[in-house]
N, C-alpha and C positions, 0 to 999 in steps of 0.2 A: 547577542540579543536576537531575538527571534524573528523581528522585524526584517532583518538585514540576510536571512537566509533564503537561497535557490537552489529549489530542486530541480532535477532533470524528469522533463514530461516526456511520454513516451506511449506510440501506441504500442499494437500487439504486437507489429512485424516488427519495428523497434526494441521491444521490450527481447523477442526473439534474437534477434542479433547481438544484443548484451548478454545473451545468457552465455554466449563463450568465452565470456571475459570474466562473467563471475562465477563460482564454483555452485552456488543455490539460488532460485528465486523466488519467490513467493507471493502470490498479491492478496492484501488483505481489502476486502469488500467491506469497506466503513458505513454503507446505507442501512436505511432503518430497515429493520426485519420483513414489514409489507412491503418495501420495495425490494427486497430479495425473495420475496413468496411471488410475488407477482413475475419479475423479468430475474432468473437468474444466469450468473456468469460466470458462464462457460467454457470452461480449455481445456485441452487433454494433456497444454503442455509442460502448465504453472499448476500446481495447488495450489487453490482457491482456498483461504480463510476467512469466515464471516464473524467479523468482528464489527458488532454498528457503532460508529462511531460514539456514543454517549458512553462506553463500556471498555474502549480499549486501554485508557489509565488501568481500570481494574486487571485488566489480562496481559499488560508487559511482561506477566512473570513468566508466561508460557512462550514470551517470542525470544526468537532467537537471535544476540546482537552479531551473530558470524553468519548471517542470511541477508541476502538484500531482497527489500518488502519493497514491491509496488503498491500503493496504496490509491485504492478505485472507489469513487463516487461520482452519481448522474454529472454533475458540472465539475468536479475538481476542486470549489471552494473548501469543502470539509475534510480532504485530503491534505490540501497546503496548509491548514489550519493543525490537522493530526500530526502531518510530516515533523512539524515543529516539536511536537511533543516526543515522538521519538527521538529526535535528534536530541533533546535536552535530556532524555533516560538514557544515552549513552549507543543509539544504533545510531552508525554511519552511512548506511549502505542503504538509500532509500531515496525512492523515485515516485511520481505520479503515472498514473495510467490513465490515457485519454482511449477512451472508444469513438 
């Protein structure tokens, strides 16, 4: 049940030091499209994927379940919310991202 799931939050420097433990990382940018036109999010060291959260059901086909996805929005609530949905389409490998 989706209720009963914890993901691990993680900021950058964080999200950094896990990347030698996992072979890919990836963070997907779940905010709406004007909040990515306005402030976007930037690293030189993760690929950044902008999927807004009301579209990422539609686009599981494109993600990869042997990648762990950080998954970023302004507060973390539409994260924890998405996180679940991945987890239920079969990705293991998936974290929150706090700036």
């Amino acid at each position: 049940m989706t209720e009963n799931l914890n993901f691990q939050c993680f900021n950058l420097k964080e999200l950094r030091d896990s990347n030698s433990k996992c072979s890919e990382i990836k963070i997907i940018d779940l905010r709406h499209p004007e909040e990515t036109a306005i402030s976007q999010l930037k690293t030189t060291e993760f690929e950044v994927i902008n999927i807004p959260y009301f579209a990422l059901r539609k686009n599981l086909n494109i993600l990869d379940r042997n990648v762990h996805y950080a998954l970023y929005c302004k507060d973390g609530i539409m994260s924890k919310l998405q996180s679940a949905i991945l987890n239920e389409s079969g990705f293991q490998n998936i974290s929150i991202l706090v700036l």
